[in-house]
N, C-alpha and C positions, 0 to 999 in steps of 0.2 A: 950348396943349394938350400932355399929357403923353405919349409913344408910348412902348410898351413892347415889342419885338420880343424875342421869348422861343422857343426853339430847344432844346429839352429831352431831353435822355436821362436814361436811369438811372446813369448814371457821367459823364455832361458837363454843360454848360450856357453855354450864349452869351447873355450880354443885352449890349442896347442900348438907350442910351435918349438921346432925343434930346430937347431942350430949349433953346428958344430959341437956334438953330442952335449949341446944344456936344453933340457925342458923346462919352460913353463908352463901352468896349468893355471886359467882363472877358470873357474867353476861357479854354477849355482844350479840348483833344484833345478834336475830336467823335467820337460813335462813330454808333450807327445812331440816330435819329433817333425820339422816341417820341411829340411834340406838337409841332404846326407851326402857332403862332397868332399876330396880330398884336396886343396887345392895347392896350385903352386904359382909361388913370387912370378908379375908379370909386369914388362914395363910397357906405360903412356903415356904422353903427353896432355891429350884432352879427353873431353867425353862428344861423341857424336849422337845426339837427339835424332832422328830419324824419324818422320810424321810425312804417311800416307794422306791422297787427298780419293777417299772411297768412289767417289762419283766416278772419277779419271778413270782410274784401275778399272772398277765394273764395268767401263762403258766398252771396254775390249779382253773383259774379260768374264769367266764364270764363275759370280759370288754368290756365296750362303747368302738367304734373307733368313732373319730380319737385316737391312743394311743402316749402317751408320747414317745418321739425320746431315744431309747436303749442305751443313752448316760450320763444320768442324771440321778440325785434323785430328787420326788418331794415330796410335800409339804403330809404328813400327817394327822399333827395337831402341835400345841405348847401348852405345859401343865405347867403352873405353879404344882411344886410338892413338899411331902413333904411326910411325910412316912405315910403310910396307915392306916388311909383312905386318899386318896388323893383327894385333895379340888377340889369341880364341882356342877356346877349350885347355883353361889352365886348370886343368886337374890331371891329379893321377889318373890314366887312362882305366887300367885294370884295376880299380876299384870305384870305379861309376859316378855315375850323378842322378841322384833319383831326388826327385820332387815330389810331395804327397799334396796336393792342392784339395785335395776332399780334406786333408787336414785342416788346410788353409782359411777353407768355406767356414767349416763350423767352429774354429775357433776366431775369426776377425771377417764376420761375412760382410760387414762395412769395406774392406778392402776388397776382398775379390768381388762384390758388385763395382766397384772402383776399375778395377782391372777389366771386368767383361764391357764397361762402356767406354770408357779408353785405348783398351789394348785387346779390341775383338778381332778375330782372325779370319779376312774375308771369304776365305777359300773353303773352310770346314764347321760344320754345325756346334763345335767346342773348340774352346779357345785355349784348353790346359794345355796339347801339344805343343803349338806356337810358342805358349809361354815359356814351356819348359826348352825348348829349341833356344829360345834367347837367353835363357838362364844359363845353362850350360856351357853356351857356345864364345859368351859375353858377360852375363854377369860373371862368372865364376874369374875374369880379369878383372875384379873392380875389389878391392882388396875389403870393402863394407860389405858386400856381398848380400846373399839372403835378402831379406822383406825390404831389406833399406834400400837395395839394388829397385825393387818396382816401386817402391814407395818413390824415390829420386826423380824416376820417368814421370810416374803419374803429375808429380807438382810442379813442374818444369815445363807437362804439356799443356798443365791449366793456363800456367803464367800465357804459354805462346797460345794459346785458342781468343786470352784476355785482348790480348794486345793486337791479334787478328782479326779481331769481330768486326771491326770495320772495313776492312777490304774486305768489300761486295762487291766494286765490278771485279770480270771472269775474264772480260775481252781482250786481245792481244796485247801482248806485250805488258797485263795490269799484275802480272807478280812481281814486277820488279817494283811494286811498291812492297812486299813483303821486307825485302833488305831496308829499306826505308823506316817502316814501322819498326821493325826491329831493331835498328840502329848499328846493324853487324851484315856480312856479306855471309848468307847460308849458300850451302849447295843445293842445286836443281836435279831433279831425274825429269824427265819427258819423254813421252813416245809418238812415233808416226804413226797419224792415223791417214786414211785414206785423203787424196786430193794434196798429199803432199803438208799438211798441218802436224801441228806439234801441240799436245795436251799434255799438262805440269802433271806430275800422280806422286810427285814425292820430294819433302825438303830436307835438309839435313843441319840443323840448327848445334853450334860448336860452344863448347864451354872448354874454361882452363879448370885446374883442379881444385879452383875453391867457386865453382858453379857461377863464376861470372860468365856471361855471353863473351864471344871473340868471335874474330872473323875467322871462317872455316878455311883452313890453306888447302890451294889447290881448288877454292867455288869455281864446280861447275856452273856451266849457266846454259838456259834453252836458246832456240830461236828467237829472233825477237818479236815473232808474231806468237808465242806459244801463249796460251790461254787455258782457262780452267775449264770442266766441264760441268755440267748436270748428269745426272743419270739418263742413258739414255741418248743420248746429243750426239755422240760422236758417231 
């Protein structure tokens, strides 16, 4: 079995990896300390981007304000995946996964403002939780791991907010222009709201392992009257 002990700052990095009793060690000057996980070899196929649509969700649900501006998709999660079971929480269990994101702040606060406008967490007035829930759960399968792990999401959701900006109409059946812009077949989430209708609250945009788009195997897909919401609407 493959152990990967990974010790990460924003200006350092220590791995080890042990294998059939040989170590290597690449090292350089630790500084403070911004993920402390054990990790272990995990197999995937692709990466799944995952982007909430805030209006949907709030409109049946109870969100933190401030809420995301009705113009954007944010940050869900990023799932390395592979067919089910889908790989999560690849570390040593009995020796944790702790994340110090107060670290995080004062030494690259350019990123975590990055992360609080992309990957705010609707439900709770902080967003570190979330964060850390995705890190653990999912980053810690992604073998780059640490800061590259949100760095990855965050530039992938610019690229899709880019390429999104012009699907403005909301009205039924208008996400299936989303596959279209995109040029790939994403997955759908949607939920029933009242009178029998279906509002979109979640896509799932699929890469292979060199961050090309693919079509997501197995797109789901809504009703075909499903429609996006405003705040409020549903």
């Amino acid at each position: 079995m493959l152990r990967v002990i990974l010790l990460l700052a924003i200006s350092s990095v220590v791995v080890t990896t042990k294998e059939a009793g040989k170590v290597v060690i690449s090292e350089k000057p630790a500084e403070t300390k911004i993920f402390e996980v054990t990790q272990e070899a995990s197999c995937y196929n692709y990466f799944q981007l995952s982007l909430q649509w805030a209006p949907s969700i709030c409109a049946t649900r109870r969100c933190h304000e401030p809420l995301p501006t009705p113009d954007r998709w944010t940050i869900h999660g990023l799932w390395p995946t592979s067919s089910p079971p889908y790989p999560n929480y690849c570390y040593i269990r009995n020796m944790g996964c702790r994340v110090n994101f107060t670290e995080l702040e004062e030494q690259s606060p350019a990123l975590f403002d990055d992360l609080s406008y992309n990957w705010p967490s609707l439900y709770n007035k902080g967003s570190e939780g979330f964060w850390k829930y995705n890190y653990c759960k999912y980053g810690t399968c992604d073998p780059e791991s640490g800061t590259a792990y949100f760095k990855k999401a965050l530039r992938e959701t610019k690229k899709v907010n880019e390429l999104l900006k012009d699907v403005t109409d909301r009205g039924p059946g208008a996400f299936k222009k989303i596959n279209t812009v995109l040029g790939v077949n994403v997955r759908y989430w949607c939920r029933n709201v009242r009178g029998g209708a279906q509002i979109l609250e979640q896509i799932g945009v699929c890469y292979d392992r060199d961050w090309n788009m693919m079509d997501c195997p197995h797109a789901k897909m809504c009703a075909i009257t499903a429609e996006f919401t405003d705040y409020c609407s549903a």
